[in-house]
C-alpha positions in Angstrom: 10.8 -66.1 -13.1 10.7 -63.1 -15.3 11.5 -59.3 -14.6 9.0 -57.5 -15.4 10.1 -53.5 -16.3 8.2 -50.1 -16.6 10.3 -50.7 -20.4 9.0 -54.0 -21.3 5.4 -53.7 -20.3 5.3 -50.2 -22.4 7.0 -52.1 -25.2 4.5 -55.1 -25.1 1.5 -52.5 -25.2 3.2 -50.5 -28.2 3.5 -53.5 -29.8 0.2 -55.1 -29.0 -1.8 -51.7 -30.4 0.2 -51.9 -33.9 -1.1 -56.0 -34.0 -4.8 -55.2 -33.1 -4.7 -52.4 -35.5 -3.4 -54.3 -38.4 -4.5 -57.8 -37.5 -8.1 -56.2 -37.8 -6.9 -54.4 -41.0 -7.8 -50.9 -39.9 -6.7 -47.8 -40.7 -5.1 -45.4 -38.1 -8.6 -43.5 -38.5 -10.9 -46.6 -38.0 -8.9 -48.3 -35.4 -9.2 -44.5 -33.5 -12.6 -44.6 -33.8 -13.1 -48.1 -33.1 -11.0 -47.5 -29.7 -12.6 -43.8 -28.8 -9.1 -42.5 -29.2 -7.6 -39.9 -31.3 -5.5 -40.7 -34.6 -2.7 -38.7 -33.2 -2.9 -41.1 -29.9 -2.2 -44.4 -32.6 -0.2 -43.1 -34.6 2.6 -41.6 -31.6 2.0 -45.1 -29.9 2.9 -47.1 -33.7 5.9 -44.8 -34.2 6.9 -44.6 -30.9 7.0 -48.8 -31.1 9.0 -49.0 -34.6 11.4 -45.8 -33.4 11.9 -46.7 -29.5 11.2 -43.3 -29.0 9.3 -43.1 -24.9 5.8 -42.5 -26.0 3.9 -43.5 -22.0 0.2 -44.2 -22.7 -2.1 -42.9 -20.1 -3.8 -45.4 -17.9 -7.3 -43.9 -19.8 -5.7 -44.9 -23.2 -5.3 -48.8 -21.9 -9.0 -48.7 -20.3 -10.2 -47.4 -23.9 -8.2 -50.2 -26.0 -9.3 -52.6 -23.2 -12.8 -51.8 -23.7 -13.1 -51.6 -27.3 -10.8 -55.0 -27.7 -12.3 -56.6 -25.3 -9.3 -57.4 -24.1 -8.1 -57.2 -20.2 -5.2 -55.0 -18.9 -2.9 -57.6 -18.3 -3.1 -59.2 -22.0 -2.5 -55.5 -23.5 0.7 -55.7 -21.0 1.2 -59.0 -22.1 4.5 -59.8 -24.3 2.1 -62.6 -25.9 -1.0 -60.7 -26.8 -4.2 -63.3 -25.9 -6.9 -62.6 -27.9 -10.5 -61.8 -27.2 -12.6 -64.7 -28.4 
């Protein structure tokens, strides 16, 4: 049985929004539009991820990367990101 921590599952989704974006081969700007969010949102979430500086996405800011990756909660938490088919 895994723990599970507030740390890890903000890690995973750090993680999991700099390998959507660059698995797609965005740009901060089009992977922001792509996702309804603001470039300032990505980029503080990429950074936060390669600096381990606590950067908490809002619940709204999953919903929106949920919804444009199509893409449920759980795999955004996920430490092995499952792709949408």
């Amino acid at each position: 049985m895994t723990t599970c921590t507030f740390a890890s599952i903000r890690k995973n989704v750090l993680r999991n929004i700099h390998i959507l974006r660059v698995e797609n081969k965005f740009s901060t700007r089009e992977f922001a539009q792509a996702t309804n969010l603001s470039e300032t949102t990505i980029r503080r979430a990429e950074k936060s991820y390669r600096s381990r500086r606590p950067y908490n996405p809002q619940l709204s800011t999953l919903v929106k990367l949920s919804q444009a990756t199509g893409l449920t909660l759980d795999d955004m938490t996920s430490s092995y990101l499952v792709r949408a088919k």
